[in-house]
C-alpha positions in Angstrom: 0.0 0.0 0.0 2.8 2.5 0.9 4.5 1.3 -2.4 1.1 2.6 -4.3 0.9 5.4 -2.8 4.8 6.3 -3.5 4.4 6.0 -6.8 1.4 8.6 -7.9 3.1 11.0 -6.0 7.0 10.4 -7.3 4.0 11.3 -10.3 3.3 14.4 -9.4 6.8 15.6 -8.4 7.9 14.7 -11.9 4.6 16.5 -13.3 5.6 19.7 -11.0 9.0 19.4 -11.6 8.2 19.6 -15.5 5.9 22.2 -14.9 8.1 24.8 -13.3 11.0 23.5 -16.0 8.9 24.7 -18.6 7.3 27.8 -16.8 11.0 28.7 -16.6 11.9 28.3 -20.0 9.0 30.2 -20.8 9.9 33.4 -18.7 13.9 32.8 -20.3 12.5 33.1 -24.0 9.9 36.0 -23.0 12.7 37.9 -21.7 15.1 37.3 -24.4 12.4 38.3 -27.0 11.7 41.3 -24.6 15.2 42.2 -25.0 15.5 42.3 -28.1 13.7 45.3 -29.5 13.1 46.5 -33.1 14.5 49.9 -33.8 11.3 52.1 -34.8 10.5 52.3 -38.6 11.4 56.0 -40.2 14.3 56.7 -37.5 17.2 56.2 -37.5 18.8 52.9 -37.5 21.3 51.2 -34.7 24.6 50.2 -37.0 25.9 46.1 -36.3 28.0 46.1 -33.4 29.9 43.2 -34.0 33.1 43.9 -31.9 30.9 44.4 -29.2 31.8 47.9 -28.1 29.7 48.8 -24.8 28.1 52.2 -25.5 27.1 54.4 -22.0 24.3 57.2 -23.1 23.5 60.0 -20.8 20.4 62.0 -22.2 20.4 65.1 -20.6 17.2 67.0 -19.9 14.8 68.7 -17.2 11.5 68.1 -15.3 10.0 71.8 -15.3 7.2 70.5 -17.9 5.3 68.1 -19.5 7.6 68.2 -23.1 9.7 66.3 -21.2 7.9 63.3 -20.7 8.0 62.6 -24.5 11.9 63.6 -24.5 12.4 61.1 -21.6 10.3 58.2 -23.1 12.4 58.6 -26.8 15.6 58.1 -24.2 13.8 55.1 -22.9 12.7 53.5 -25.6 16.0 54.1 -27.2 17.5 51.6 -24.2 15.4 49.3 -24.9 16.2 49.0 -28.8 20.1 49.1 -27.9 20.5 46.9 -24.4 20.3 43.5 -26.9 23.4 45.8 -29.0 25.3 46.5 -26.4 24.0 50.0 -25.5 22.4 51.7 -22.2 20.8 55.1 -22.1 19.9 56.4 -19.2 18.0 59.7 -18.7 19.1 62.5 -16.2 17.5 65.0 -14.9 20.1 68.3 -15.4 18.6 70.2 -12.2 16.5 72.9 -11.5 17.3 75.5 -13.4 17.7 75.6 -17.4 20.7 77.3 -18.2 24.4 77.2 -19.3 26.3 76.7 -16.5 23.6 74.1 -15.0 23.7 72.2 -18.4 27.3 72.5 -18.5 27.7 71.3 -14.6 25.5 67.8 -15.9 27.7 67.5 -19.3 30.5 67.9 -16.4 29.3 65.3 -14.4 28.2 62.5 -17.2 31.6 62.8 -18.1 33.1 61.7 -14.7 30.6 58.9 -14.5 31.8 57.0 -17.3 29.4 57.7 -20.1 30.7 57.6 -23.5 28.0 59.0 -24.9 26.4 62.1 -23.8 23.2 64.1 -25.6 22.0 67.3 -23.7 19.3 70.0 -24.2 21.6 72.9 -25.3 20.8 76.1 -23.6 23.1 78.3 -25.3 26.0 78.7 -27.0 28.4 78.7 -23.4 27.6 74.6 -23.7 29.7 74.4 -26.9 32.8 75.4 -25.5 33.0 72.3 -23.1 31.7 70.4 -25.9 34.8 70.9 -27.7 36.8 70.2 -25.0 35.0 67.4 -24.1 35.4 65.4 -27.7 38.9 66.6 -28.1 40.3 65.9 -24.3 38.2 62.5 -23.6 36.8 61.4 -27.1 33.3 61.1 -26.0 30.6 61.3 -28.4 28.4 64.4 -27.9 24.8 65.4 -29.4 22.6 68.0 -28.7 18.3 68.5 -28.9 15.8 71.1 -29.0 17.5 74.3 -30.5 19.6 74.3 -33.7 23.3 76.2 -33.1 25.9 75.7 -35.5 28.4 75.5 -32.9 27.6 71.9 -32.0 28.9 70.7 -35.4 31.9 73.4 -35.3 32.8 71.6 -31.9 32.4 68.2 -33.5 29.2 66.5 -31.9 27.4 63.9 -33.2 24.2 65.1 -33.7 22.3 68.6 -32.9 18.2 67.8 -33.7 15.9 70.2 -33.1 13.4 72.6 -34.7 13.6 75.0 -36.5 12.2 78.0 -34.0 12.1 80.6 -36.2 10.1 79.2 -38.8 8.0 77.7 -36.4 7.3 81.3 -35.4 6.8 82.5 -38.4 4.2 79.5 -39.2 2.1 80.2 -36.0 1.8 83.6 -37.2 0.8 82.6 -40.1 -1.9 80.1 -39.0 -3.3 82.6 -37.1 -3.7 85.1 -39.4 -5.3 82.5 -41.3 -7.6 81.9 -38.3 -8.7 85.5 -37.2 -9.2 86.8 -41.0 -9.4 90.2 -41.6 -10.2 91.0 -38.3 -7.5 93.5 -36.1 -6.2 92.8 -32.7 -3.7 92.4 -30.0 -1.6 89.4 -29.2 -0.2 88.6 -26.0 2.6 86.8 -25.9 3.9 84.4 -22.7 7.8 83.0 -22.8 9.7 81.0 -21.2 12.9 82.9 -20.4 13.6 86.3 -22.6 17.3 84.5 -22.6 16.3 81.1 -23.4 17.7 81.0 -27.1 14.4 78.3 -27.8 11.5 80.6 -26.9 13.0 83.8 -28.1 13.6 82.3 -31.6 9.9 81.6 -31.5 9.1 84.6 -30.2 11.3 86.6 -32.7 9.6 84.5 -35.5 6.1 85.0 -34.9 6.7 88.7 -34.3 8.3 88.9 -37.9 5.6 86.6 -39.1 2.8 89.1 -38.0 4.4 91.9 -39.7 1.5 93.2 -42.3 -1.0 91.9 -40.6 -3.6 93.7 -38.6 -2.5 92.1 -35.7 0.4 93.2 -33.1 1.7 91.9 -30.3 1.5 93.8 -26.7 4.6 95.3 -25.9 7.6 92.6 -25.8 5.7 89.6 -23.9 5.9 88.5 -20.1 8.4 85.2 -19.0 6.7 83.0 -17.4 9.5 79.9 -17.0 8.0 77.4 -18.5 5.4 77.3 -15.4 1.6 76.7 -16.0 0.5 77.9 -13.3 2.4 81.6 -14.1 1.0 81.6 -17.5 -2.3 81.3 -16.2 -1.7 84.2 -14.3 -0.4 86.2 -17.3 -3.1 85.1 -19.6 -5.6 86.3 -16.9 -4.0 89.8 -17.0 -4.0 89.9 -20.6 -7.3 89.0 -20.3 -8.9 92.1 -18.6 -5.8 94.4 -19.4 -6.1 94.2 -23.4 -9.7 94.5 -24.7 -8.8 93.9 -28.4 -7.2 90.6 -27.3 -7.6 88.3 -30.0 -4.9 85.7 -29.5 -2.2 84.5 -26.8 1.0 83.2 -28.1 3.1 80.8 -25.2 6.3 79.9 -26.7 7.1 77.4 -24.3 6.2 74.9 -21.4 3.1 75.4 -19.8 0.6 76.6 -22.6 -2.1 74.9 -21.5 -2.2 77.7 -18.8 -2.9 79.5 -20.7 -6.2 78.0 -22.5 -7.4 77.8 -19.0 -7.3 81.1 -18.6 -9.3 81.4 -21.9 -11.6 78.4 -21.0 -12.7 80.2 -17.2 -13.1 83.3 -18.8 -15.4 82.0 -21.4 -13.4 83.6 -24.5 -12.5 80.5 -26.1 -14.5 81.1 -29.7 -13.0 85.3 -29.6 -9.1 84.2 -28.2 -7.2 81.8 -29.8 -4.5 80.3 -27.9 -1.6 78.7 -29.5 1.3 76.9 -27.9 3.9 74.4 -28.2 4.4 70.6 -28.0 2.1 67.5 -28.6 1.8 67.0 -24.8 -1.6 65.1 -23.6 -2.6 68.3 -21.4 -1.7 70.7 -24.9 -3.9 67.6 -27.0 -6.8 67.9 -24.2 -7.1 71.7 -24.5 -7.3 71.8 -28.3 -10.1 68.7 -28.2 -12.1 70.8 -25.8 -11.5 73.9 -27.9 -9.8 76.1 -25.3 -6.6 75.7 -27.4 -6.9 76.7 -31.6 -3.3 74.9 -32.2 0.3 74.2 -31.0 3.5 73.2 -32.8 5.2 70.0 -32.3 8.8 69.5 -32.0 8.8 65.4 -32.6 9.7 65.9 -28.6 10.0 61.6 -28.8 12.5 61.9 -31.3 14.8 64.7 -29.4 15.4 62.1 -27.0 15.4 58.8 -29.2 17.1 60.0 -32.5 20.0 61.6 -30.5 20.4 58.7 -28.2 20.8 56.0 -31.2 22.8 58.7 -33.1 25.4 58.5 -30.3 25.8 55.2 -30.4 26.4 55.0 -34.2 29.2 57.0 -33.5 30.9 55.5 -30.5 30.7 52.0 -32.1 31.6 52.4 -36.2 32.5 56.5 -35.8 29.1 57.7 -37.9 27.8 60.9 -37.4 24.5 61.7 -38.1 24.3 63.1 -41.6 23.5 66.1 -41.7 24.5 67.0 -38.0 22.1 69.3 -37.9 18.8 68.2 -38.0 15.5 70.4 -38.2 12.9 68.1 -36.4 9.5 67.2 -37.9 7.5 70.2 -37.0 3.7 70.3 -37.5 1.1 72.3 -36.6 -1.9 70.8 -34.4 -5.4 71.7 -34.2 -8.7 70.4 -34.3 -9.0 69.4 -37.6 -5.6 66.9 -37.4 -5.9 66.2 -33.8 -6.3 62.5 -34.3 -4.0 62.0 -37.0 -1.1 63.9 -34.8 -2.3 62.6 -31.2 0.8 60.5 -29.8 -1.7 58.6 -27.9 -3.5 57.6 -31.1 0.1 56.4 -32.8 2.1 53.5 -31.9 5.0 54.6 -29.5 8.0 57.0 -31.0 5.3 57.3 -34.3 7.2 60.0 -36.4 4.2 62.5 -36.5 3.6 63.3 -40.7 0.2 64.2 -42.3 
């Protein structure tokens, strides 16, 4: 009787035994596939790295707004294509403030780390000078997002992709002179930083863009750092101080502040509001129509496309050709919402109409 019973369960040992064997196997090949990531179609591609060169990426950015959120996720995504080719890109946060000598103190401080591979949002043209040093003293590869400046190819980096803020200006204005017709007006315009090279190019662009026009802009525009909280607070006071307010123009983070503003006062169908970035709180605003439109600066690709640039460079010495790369750059609004929605689109989708 003991003998009978011994035997069903030397059964089920074996059954569990072969159970977990497989259930292992299973997880091994899950995370092997998991590993292994395709590169995402219309970027660009990850060269062969068949000497097996290990390639340490530090992307570079900030926290002050939701733009960054798609920057971070291209830098993610971007590690999980290359961790299968011998790549790792991780994403730092810079600090709190967004300017030279903080970007310059993280470039500083990648460096010492160990990365070999370092893209960072370039805040001016003080960030080029290390740059150069950087390359020529400790051969690290070195790319830069969000604004163009010809220095980052004159120092020798990698890659420098970013839109082209001027134009973008220039196209805003445009679009909404298309929107208000022939009717005149003041706009108010909200920016970051008055020395943030990024929103002043905008800024400088939409002012030129205006020019014949009926429309005008009140006085030079107010900073409001990228907080939307603080352009809420300015579009309120443009609000009740400017009674011909047709528009307000926010040339950075935070422009959803600013069709809140709009929304609470009711003005949404007299003042247009157009912003920035494909962010889901920018995407929200222009669905419920407190927002007529905002540019998008592929903010997934600032963070991807530089990363995987990078490593073509530190493991076969490719530079990204041309090095400096205007970003995909279209303009959002109701009537494209869905097609340009990075929600709608599979993940790092480069936006096109």
């Amino acid at each position: 009787m003991t003998h009978t019973i011994a035997k069903p369960a030397f059964g089920l040992r074996a059954s569990l035994l072969a159970l977990a064997s497989a259930a292992a196997l299973l997880t091994a090949a899950g995370s092997a596939a998991a590993a292994d990531v395709a590169p995402i179609a219309g970027r660009p591609e990850p060269v062969a790295n068949e000497a097996g060169t290990k390639a340490k990426i530090a992307i570079i950015g900030f926290a002050n707004n939701p733009y960054w959120v798609a920057v971070q996720k291209g830098a993610e995504t971007a590690n999980d294509v290359l961790k299968s080719r011998g790549g790792e890109v991780r994403w730092i946060v810079g600090g709190a403030n967004i300017d030279v000598p903080t970007v310059n103190q993280a470039i500083n401080a990648a460096a010492t780390q160990g990365y070999n591979g370092i893209g960072f949002f370039i805040a001016g043209e003080g960030n080029c000078a290390l740059v150069k040093n950087l390359i020529a003293e400790k051969k690290i590869s070195i790319g830069a997002y969000n604004t163009l400046f010809p220095c980052v190819e004159e120092a020798g980096g990698v890659i420098n992709y970013a839109q082209d803020q001027v134009a973008a200006g220039k196209n805003a204005a445009a679009e909404l002179i298309k929107a208000v017709g022939d009717k005149e007006g003041k706009v108010g315009v909200i920016v970051s930083q008055f020395t943030a090279p990024g929103s002043e190019q905008r800024r400088k662009g939409f002012v030129e863009g205006l020019q014949g026009s009926k429309l005008s802009v009140v006085n030079d525009g107010v900073e409001a750092k990228d907080s939307a909280g603080t352009t809420f607070a300015s579009a309120k006071d443009f609000l009740t101080s400017t009674p011909d307010l047709v528009a307000i123009y926010a040339t950075a983070g935070g422009p959803f502040g600013a069709a809140q503003a709009v929304k609470a006062a009711g003005k949404q169908d007299s003042v247009k509001v157009i912003g920035y970035d494909f962010t889901k709180e920018n995407v929200a605003a222009i669905r419920d129509g407190s927002m007529f439109g905002v540019t998008g600066q592929d903010e997934f690709g600032q963070g991807y496309n530089v990363a995987i640039a990078l490593f073509n460079n530190i493991v076969a010495q490719q530079k990204a050709e041309p090095v400096l790369q205007p970003a995909v750059s279209l303009f959002m609004t109701k009537d494209n919402v869905d097609q340009l929605d990075p929600e709608k689109l599979p993940v790092g989708t480069v936006p096109k109409l």
